[in-house]
N, C-alpha and C positions, 0 to 999 in steps of 0.2 A: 494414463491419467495425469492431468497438468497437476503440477504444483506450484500451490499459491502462499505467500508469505504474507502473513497478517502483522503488521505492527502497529500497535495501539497500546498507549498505556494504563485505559482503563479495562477490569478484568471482563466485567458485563460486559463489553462490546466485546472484547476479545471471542472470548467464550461463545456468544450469539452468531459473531462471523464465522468463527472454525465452524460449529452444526452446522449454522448453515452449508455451509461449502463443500463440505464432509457428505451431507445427506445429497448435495446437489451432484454428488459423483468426482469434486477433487480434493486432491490431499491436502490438506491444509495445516501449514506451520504458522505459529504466533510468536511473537515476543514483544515485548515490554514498551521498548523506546528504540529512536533513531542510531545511538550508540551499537545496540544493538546487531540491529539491522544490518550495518557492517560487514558485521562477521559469518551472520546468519545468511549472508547474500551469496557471500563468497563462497561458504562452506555447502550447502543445500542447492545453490544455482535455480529456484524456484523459475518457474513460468511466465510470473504476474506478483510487483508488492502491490497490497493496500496497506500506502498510509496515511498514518494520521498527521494533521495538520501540526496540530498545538502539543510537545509531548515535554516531559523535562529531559535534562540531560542534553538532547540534542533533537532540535526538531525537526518534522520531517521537511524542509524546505532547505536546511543543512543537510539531512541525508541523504537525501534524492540526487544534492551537485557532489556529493562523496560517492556515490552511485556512480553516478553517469561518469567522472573523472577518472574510473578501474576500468581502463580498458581489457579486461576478464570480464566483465560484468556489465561493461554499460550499456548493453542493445536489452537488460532486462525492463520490460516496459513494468512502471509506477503510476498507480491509480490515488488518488490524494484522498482521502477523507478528512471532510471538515465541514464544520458548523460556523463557520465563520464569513461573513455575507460581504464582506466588500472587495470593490474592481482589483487594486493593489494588491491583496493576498492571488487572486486566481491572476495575474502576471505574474508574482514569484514563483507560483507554484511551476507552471509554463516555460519561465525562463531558466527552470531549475533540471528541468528536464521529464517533467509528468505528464502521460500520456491527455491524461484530463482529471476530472474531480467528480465524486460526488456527496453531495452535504449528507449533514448529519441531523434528525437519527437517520441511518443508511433503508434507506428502499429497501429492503432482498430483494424481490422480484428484480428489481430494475438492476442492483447489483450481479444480479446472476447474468442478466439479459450482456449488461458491460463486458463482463469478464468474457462471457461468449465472443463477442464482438473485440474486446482487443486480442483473442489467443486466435482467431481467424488467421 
């Protein structure tokens, strides 16, 4: 069973993505913010992160190149989510090291169809 790391700092999405993910047959961890994320990468080694774009603390476009810089950890591929529509953010996101994006509010279906496609 893959494990997938949700970070998002809103709880509604949080919550929404674990069932989902959980009911779709993978194990699914959350937490809070990019900060986070860190520790939780390191410790759990998950499958696939989604995350989110815009978070406090540290957001995920800082997390992603904290990610990818832990050579322990940096082949774990990151799924970005975000609601935020312009060219500039989806290069950060890219140059940061993120498999791809998808906006927000998140598809399931389509998210599930992703996650299938990047654990290939």
């Amino acid at each position: 069973m893959a494990k997938i790391l949700i970070v998002e700092d809103d709880e509604n999405n949080r919550e929404l993505l674990s069932m989902y993910l959980t009911e779709s047959g993978y194990e699914a961890l959350a937490v809070n913010d990019g900060a986070e994320s860190l520790e939780a990468v390191r410790h759990e080694k998950p499958d696939l992160v989604l995350m989110d774009l815009r978070m406090p603390k540290m957001n995920g476009i800082e997390a992603t190149k904290k990610i990818k810089a832990d050579p322990d950890v940096a082949d774990t591929p990151i799924l970005m989510l975000t609601g935020v529509r312009d060219t500039l953010s989806y290069e950060d996101m890219y140059s940061a090291g993120a498999v791809g994006y998808l906006g927000k509010p998140v598809d399931l279906v389509a998210l599930v169809e992703r996650v299938e496609e990047i654990l290939k």
